[in-house]
Jmol script that loads the backbone (N, CA, C; Angstrom):
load data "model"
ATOM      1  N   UNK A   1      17.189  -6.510   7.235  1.00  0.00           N
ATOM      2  CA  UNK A   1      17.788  -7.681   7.848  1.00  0.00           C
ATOM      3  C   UNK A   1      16.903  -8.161   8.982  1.00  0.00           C
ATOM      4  N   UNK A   2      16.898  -9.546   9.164  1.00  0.00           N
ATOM      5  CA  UNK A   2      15.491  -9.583   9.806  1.00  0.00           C
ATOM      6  C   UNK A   2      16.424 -11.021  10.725  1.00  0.00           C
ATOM      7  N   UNK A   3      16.965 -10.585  11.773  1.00  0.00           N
ATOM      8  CA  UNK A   3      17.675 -11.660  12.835  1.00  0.00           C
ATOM      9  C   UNK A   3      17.311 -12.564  13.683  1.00  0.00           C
ATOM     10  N   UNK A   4      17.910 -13.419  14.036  1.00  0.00           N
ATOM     11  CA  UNK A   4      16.821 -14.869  14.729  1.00  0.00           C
ATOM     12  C   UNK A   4      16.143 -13.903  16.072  1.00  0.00           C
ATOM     13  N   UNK A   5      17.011 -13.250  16.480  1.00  0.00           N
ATOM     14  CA  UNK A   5      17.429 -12.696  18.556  1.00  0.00           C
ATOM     15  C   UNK A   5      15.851 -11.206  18.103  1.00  0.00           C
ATOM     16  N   UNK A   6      15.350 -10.684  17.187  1.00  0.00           N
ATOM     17  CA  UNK A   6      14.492 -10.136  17.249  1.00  0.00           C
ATOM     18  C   UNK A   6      13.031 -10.621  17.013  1.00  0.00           C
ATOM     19  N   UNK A   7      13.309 -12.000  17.292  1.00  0.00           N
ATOM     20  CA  UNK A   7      11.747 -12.841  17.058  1.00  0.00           C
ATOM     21  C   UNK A   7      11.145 -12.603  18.271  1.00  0.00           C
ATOM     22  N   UNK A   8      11.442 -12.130  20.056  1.00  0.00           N
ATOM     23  CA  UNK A   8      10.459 -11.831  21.018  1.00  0.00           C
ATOM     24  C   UNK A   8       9.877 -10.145  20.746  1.00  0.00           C
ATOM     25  N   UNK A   9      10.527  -9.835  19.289  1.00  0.00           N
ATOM     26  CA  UNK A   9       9.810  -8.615  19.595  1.00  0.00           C
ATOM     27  C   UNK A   9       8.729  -8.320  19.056  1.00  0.00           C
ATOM     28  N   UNK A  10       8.430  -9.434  17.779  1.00  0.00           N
ATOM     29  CA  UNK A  10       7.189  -9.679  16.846  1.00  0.00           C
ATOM     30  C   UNK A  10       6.100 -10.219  17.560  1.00  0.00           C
ATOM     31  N   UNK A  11       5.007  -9.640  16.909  1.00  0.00           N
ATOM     32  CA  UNK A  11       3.627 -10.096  17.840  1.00  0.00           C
ATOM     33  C   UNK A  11       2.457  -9.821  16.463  1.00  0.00           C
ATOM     34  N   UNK A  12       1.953 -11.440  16.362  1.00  0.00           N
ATOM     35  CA  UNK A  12       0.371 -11.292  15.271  1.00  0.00           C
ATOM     36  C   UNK A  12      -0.219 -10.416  15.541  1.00  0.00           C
ATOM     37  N   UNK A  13      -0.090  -9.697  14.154  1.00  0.00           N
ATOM     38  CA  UNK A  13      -0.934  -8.884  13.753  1.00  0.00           C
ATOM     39  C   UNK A  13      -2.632  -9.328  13.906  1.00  0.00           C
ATOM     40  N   UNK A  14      -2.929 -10.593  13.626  1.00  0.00           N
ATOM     41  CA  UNK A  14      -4.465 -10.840  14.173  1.00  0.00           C
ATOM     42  C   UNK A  14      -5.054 -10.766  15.208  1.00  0.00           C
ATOM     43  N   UNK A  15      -4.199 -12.002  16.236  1.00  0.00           N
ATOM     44  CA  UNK A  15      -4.688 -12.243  17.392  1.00  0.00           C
ATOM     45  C   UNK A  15      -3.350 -10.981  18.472  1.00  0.00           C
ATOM     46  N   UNK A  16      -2.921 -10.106  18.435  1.00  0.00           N
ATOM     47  CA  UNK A  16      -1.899  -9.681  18.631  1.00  0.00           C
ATOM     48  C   UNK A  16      -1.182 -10.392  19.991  1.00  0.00           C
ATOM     49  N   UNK A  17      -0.987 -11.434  19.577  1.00  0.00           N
ATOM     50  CA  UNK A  17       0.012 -12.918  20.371  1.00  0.00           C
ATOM     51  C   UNK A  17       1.839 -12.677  20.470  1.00  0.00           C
ATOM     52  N   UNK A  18       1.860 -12.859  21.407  1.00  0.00           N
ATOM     53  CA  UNK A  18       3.963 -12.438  21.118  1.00  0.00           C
ATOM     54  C   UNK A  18       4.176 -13.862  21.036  1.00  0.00           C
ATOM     55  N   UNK A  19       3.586 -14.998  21.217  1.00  0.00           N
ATOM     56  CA  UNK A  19       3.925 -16.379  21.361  1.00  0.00           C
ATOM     57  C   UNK A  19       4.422 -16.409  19.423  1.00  0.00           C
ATOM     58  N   UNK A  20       4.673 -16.386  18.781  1.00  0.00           N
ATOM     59  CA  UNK A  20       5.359 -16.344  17.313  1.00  0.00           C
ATOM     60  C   UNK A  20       7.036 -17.275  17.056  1.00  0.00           C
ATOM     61  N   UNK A  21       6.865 -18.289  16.182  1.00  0.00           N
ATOM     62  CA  UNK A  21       7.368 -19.419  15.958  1.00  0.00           C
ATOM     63  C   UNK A  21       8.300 -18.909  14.708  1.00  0.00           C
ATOM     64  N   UNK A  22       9.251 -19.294  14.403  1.00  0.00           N
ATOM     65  CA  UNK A  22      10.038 -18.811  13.363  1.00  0.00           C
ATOM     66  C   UNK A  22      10.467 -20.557  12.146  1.00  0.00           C
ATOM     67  N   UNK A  23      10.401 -20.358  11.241  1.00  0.00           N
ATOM     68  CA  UNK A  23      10.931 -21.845  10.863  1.00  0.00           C
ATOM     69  C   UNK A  23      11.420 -21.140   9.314  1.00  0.00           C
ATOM     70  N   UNK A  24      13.073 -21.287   9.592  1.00  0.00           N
ATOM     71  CA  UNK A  24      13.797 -20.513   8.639  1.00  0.00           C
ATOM     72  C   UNK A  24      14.116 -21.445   8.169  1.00  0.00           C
ATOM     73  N   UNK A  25      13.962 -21.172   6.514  1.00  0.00           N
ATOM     74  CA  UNK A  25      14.148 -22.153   5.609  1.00  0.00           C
ATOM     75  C   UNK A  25      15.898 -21.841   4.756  1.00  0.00           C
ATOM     76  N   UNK A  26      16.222 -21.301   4.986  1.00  0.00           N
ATOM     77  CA  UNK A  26      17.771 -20.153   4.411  1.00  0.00           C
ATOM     78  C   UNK A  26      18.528 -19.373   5.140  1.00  0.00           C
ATOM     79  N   UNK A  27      19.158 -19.228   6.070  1.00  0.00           N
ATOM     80  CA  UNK A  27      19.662 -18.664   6.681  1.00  0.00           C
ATOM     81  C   UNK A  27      21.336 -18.158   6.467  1.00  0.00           C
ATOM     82  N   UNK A  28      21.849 -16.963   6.848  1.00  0.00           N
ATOM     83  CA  UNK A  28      23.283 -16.566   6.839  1.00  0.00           C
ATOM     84  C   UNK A  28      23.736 -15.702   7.966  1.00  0.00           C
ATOM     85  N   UNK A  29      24.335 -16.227   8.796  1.00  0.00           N
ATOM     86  CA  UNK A  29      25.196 -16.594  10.040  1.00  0.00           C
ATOM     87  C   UNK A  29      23.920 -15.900  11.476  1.00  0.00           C
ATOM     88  N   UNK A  30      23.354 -15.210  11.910  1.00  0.00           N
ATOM     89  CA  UNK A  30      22.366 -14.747  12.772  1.00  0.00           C
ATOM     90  C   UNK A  30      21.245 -14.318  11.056  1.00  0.00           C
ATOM     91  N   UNK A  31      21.449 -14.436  10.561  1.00  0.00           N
ATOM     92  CA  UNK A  31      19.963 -13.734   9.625  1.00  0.00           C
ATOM     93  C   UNK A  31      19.383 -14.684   9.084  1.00  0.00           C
ATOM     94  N   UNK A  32      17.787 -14.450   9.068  1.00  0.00           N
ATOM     95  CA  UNK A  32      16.727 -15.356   8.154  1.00  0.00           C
ATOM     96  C   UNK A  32      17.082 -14.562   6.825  1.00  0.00           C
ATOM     97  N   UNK A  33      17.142 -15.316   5.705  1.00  0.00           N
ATOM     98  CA  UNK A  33      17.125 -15.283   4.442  1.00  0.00           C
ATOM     99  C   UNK A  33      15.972 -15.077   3.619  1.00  0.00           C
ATOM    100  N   UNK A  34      14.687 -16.773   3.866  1.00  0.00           N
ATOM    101  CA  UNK A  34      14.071 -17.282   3.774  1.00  0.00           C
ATOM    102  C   UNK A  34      13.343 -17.908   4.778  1.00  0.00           C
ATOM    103  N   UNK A  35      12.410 -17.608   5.005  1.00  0.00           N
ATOM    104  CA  UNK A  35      11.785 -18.403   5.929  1.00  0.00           C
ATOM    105  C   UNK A  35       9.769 -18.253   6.530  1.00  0.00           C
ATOM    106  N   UNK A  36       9.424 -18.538   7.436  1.00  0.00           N
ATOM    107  CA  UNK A  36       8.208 -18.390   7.927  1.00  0.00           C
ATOM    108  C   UNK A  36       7.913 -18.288   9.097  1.00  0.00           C
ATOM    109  N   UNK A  37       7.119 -17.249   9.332  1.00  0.00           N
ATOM    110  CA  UNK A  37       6.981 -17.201  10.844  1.00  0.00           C
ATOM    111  C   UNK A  37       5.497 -17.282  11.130  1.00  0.00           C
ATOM    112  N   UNK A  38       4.852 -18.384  12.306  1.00  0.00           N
ATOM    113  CA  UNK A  38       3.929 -18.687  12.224  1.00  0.00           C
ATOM    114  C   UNK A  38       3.665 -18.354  14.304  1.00  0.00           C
ATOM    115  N   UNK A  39       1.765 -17.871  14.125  1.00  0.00           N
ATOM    116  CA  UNK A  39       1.711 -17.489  15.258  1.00  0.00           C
ATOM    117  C   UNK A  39       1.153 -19.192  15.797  1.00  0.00           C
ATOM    118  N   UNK A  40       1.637 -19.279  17.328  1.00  0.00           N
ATOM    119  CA  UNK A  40       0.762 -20.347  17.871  1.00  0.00           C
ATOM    120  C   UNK A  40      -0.981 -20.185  18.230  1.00  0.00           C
ATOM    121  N   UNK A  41      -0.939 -19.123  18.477  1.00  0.00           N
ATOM    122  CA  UNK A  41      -2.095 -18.742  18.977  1.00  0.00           C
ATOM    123  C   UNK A  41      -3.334 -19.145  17.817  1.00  0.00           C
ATOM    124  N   UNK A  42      -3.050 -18.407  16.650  1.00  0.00           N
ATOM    125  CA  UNK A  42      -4.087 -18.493  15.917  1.00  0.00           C
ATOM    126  C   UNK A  42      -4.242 -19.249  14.368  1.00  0.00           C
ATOM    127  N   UNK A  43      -2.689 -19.458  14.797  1.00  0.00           N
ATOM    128  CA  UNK A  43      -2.041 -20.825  13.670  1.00  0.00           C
ATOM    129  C   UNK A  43      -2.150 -19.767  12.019  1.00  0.00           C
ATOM    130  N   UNK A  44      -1.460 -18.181  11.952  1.00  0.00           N
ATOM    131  CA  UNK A  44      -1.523 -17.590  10.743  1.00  0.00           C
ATOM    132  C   UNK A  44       0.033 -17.908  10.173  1.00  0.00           C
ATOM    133  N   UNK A  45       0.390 -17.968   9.362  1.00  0.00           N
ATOM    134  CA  UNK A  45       1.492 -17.781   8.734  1.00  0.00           C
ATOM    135  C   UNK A  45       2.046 -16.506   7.681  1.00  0.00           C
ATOM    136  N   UNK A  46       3.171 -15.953   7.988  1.00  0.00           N
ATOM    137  CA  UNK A  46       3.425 -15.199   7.327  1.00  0.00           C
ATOM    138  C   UNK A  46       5.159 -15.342   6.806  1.00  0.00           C
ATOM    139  N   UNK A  47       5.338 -14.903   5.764  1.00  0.00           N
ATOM    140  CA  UNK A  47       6.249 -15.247   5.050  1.00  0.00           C
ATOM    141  C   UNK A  47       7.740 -14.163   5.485  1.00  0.00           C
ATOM    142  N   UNK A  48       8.831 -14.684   5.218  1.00  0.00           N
ATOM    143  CA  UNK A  48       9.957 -13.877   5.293  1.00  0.00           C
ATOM    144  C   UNK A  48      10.866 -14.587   3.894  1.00  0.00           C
ATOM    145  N   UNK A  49      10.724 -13.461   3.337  1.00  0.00           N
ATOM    146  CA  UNK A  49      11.178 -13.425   1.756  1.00  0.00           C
ATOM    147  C   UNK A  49      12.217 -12.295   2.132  1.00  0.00           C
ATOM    148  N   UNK A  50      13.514 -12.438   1.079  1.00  0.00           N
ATOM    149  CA  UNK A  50      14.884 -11.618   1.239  1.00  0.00           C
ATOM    150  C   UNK A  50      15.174 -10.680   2.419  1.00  0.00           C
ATOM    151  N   UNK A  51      14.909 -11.792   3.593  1.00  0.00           N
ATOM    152  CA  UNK A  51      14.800 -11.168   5.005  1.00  0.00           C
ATOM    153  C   UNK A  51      13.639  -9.792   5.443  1.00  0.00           C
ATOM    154  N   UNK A  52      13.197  -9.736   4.679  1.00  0.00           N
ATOM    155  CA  UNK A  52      11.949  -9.134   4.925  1.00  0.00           C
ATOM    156  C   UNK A  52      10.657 -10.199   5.683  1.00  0.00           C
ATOM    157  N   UNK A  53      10.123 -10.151   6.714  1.00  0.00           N
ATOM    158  CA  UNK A  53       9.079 -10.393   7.147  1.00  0.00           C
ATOM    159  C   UNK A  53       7.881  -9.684   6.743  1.00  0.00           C
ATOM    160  N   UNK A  54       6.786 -10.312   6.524  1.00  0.00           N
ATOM    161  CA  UNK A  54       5.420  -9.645   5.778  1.00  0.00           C
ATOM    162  C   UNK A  54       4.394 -10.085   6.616  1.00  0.00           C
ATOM    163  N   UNK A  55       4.082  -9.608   7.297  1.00  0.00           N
ATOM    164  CA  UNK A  55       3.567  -9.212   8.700  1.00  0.00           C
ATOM    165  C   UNK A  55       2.472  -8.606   8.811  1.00  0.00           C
ATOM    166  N   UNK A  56       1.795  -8.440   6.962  1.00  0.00           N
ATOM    167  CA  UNK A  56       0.405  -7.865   7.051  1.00  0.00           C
ATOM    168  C   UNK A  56      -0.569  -8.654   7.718  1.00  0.00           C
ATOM    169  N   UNK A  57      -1.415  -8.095   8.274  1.00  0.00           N
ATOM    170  CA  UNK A  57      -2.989  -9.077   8.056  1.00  0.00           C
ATOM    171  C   UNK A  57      -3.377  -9.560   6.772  1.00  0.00           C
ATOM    172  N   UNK A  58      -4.057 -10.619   6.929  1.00  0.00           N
ATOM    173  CA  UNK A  58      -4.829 -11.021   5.476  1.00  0.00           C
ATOM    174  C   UNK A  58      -5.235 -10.225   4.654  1.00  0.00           C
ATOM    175  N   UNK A  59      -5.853  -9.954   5.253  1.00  0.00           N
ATOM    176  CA  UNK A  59      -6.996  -8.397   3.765  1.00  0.00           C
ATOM    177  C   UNK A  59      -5.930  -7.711   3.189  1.00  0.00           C
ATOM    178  N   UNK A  60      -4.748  -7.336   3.922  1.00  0.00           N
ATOM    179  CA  UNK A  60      -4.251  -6.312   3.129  1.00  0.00           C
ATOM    180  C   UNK A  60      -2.698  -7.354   2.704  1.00  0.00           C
ATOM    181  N   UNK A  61      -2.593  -8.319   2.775  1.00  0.00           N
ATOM    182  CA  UNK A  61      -1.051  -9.130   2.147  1.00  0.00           C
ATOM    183  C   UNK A  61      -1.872  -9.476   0.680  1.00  0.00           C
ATOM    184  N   UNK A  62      -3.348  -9.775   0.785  1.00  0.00           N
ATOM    185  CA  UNK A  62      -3.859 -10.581  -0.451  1.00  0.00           C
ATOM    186  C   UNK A  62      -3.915  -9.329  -0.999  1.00  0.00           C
ATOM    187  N   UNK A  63      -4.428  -7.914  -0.828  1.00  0.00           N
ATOM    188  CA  UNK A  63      -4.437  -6.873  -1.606  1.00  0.00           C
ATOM    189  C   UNK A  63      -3.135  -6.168  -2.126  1.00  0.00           C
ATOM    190  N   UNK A  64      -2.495  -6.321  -1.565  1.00  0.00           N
ATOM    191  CA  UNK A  64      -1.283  -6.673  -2.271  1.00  0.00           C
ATOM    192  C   UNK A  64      -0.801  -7.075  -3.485  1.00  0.00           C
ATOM    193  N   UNK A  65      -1.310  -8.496  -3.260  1.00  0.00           N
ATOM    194  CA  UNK A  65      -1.292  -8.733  -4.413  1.00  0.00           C
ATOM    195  C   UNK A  65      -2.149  -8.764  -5.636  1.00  0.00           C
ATOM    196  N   UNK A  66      -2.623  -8.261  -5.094  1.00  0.00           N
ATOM    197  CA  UNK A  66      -4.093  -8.056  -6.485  1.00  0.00           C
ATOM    198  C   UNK A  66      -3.087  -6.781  -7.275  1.00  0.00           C
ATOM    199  N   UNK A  67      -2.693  -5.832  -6.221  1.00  0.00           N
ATOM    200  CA  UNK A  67      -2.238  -4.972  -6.674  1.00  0.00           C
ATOM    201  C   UNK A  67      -0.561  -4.808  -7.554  1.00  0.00           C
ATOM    202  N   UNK A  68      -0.342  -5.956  -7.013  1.00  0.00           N
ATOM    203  CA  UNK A  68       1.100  -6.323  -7.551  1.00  0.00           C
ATOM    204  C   UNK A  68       0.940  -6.883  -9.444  1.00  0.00           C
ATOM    205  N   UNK A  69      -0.201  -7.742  -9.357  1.00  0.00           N
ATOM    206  CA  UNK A  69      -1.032  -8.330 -10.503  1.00  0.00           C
ATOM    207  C   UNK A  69      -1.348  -7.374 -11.526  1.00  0.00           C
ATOM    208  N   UNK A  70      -2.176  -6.302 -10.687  1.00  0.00           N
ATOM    209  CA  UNK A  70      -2.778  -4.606 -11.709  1.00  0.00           C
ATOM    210  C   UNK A  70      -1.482  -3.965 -12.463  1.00  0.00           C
ATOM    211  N   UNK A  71      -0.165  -4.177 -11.595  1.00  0.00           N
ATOM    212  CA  UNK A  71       0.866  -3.237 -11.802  1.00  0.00           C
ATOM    213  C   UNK A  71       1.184  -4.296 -12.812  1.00  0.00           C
ATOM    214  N   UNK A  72       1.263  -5.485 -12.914  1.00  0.00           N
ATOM    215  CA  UNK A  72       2.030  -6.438 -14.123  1.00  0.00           C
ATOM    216  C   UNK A  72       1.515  -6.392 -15.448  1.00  0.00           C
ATOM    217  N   UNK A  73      -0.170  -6.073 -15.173  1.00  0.00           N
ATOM    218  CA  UNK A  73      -1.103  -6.378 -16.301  1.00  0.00           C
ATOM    219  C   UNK A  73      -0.537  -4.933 -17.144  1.00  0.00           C
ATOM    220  N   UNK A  74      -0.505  -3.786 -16.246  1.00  0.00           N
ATOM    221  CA  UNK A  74      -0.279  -2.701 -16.763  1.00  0.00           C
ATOM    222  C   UNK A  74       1.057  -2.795 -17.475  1.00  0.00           C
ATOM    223  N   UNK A  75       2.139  -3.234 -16.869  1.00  0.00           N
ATOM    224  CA  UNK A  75       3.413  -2.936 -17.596  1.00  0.00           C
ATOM    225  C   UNK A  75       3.094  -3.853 -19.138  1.00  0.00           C
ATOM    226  N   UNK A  76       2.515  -5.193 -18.838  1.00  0.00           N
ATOM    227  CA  UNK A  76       2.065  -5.494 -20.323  1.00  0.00           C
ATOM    228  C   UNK A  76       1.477  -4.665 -21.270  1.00  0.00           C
ATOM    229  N   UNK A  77       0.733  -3.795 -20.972  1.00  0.00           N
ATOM    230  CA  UNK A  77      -0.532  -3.069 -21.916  1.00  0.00           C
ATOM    231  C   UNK A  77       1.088  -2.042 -22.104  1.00  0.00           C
ATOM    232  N   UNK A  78       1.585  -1.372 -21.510  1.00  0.00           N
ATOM    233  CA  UNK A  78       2.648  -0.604 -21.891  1.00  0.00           C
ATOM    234  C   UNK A  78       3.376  -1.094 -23.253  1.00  0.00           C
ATOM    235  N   UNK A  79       3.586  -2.398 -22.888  1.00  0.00           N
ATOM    236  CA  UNK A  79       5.025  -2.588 -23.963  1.00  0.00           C
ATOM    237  C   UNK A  79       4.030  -2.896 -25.476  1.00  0.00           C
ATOM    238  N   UNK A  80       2.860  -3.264 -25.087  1.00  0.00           N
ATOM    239  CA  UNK A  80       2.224  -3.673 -26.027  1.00  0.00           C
ATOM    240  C   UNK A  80       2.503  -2.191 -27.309  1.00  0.00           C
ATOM    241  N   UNK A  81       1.350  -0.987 -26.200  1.00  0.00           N
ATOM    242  CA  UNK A  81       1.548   0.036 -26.635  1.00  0.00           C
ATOM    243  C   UNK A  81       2.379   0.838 -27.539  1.00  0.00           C
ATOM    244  N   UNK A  82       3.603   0.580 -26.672  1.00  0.00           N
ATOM    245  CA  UNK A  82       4.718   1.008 -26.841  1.00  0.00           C
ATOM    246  C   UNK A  82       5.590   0.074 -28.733  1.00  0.00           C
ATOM    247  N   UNK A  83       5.153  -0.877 -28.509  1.00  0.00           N
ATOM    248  CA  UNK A  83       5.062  -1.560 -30.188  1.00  0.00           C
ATOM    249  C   UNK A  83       4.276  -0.969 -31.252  1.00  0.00           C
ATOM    250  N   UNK A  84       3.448  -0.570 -30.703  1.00  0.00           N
ATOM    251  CA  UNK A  84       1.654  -0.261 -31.507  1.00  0.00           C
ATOM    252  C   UNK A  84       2.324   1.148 -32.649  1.00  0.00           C
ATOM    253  N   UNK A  85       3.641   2.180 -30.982  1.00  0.00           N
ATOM    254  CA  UNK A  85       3.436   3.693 -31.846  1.00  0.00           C
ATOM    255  C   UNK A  85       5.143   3.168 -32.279  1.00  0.00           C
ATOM    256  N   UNK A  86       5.351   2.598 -32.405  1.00  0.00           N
ATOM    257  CA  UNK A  86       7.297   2.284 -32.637  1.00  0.00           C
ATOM    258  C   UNK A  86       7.130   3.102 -33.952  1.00  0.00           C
ATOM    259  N   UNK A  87       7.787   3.776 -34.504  1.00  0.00           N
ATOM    260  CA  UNK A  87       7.845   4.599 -35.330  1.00  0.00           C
ATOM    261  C   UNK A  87       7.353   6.035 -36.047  1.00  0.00           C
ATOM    262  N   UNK A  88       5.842   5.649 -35.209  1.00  0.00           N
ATOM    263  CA  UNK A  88       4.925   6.746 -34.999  1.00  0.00           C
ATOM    264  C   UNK A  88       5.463   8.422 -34.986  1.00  0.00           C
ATOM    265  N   UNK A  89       5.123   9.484 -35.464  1.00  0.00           N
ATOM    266  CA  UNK A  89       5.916  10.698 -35.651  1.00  0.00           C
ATOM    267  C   UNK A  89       4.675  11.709 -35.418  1.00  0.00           C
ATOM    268  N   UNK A  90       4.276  12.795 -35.386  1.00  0.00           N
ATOM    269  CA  UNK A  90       3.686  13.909 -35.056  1.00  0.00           C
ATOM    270  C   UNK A  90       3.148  14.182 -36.543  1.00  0.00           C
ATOM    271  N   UNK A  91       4.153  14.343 -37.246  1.00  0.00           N
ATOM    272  CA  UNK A  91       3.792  14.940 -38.751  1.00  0.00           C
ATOM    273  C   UNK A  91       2.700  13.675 -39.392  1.00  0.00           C
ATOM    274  N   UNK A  92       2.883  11.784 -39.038  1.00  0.00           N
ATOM    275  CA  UNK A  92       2.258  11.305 -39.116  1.00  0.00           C
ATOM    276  C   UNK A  92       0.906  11.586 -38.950  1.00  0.00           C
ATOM    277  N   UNK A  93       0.215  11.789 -37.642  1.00  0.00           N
ATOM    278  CA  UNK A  93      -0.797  12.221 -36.877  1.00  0.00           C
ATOM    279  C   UNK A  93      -1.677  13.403 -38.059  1.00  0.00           C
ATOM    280  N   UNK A  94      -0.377  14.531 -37.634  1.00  0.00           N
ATOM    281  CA  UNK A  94      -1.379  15.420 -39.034  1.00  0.00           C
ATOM    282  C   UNK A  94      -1.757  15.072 -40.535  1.00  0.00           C
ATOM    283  N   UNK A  95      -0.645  14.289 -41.106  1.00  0.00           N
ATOM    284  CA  UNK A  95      -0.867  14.065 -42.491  1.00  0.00           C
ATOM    285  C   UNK A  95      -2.552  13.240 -41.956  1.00  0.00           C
ATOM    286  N   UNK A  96      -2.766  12.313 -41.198  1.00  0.00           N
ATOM    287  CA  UNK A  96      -3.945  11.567 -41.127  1.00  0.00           C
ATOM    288  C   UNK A  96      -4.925  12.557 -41.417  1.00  0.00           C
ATOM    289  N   UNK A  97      -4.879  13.314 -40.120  1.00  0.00           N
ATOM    290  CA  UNK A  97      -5.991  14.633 -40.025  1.00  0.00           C
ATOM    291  C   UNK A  97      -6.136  15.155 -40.968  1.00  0.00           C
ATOM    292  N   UNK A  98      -5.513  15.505 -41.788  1.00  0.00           N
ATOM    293  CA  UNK A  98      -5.578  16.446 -42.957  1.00  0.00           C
ATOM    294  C   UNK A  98      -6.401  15.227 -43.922  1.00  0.00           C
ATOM    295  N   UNK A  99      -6.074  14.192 -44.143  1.00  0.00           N
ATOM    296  CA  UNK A  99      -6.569  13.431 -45.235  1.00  0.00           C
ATOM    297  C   UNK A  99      -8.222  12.744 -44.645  1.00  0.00           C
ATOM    298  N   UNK A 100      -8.628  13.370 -42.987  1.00  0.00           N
ATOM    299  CA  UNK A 100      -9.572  13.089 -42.485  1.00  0.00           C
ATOM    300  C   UNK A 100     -10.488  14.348 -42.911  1.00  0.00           C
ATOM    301  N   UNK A 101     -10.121  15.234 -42.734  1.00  0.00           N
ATOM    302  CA  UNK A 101     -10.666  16.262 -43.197  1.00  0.00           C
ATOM    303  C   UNK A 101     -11.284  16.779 -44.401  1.00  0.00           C
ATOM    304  N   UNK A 102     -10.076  16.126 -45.481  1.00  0.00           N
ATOM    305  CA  UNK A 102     -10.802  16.324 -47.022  1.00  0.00           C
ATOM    306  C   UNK A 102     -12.074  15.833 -47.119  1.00  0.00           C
ATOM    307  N   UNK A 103     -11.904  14.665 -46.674  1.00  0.00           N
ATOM    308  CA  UNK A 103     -12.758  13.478 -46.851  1.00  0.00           C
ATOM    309  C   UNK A 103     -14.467  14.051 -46.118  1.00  0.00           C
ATOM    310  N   UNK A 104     -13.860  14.122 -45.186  1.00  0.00           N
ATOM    311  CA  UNK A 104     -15.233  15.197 -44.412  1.00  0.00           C
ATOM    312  C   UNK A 104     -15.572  16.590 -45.226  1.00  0.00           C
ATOM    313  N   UNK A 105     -14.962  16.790 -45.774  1.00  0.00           N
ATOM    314  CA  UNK A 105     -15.595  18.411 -46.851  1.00  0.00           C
ATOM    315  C   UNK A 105     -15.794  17.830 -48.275  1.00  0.00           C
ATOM    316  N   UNK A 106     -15.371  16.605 -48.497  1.00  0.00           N
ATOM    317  CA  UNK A 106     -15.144  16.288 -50.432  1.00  0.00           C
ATOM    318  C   UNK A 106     -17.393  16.199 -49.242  1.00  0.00           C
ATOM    319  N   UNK A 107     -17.248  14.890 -48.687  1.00  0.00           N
ATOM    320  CA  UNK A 107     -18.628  13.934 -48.585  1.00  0.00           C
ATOM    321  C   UNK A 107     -19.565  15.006 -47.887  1.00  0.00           C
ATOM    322  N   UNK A 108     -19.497  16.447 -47.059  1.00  0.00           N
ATOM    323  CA  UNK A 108     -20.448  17.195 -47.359  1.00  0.00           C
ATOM    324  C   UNK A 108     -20.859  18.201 -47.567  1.00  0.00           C
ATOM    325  N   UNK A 109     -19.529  18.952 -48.411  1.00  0.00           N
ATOM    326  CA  UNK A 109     -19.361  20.040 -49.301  1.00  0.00           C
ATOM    327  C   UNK A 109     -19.368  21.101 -47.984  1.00  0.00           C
ATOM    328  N   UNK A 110     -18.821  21.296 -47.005  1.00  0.00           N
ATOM    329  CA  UNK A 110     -19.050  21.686 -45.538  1.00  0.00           C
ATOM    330  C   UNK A 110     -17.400  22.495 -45.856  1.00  0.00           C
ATOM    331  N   UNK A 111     -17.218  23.548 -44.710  1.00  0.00           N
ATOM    332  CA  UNK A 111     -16.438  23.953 -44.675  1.00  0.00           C
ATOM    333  C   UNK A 111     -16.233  24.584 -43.241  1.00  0.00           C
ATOM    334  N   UNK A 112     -15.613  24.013 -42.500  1.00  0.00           N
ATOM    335  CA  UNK A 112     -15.820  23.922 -40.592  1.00  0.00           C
ATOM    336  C   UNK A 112     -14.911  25.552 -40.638  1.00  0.00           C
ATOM    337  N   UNK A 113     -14.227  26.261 -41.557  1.00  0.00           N
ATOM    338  CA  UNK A 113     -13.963  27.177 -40.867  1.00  0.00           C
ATOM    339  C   UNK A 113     -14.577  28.341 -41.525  1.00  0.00           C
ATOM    340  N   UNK A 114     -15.674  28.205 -42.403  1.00  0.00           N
ATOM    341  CA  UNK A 114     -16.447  29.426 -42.556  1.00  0.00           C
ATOM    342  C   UNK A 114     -17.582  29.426 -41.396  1.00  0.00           C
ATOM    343  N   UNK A 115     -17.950  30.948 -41.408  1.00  0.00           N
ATOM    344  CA  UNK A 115     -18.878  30.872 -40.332  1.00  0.00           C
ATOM    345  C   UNK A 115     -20.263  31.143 -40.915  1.00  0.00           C
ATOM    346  N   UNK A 116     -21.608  30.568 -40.090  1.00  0.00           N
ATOM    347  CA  UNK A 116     -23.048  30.463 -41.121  1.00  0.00           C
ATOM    348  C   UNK A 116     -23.230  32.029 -40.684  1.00  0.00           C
TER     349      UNK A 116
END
end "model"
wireframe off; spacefill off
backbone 0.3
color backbone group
């Protein structure tokens, strides 16, 4: 919960300024909802999303999201995955192996578990 009456206690993270401007876009009865809080000093803006204030420095709010991005790309490659083995079974796997194997002893008359 992020309240109007605790805005003298915030101070930029850049220029570390307590001068910090609030311009709430959503509010419910003393709480920001939605909104932005911007320093005078060095004119940064930072966001207040579901009363959370995000209060990083640059380098690390944008890494963030790079990282927020990595985690999305990934849950895609998951479900993809996760289609790829939909039915997929263990005994599957071996029947392959086994029919990989012939194939490797029919083509060079080889036998991987005798010893030379």
């Amino acid at each position: 919960m992020f309240a109007i009456d605790m805005l003298d206690r915030l101070a930029c993270p850049e220029c570390k300024n307590f001068s910090v401007e609030v311009k709430p876009f959503l509010t419910k009865q003393n709480e920001i909802i939605e909104g932005e809080i911007s320093c005078s000093s060095c004119r940064r803006q930072y966001p207040i999303n579901e009363s959370i204030p995000n209060m990083l420095p640059d380098d690390l709010r944008l890494q963030k999201i790079t990282k927020e991005r990595s985690w999305q790309e990934w849950r895609k490659r998951l479900s993809l995955f996760k289609q790829r083995i939909k039915g997929w079974t263990e005994e599957d796997s071996r029947l392959n192996t086994d029919k990989i194997w012939k194939r490797l002893l029919q083509a060079k008359n080889v036998n991987p578990y005798r010893r030379n």
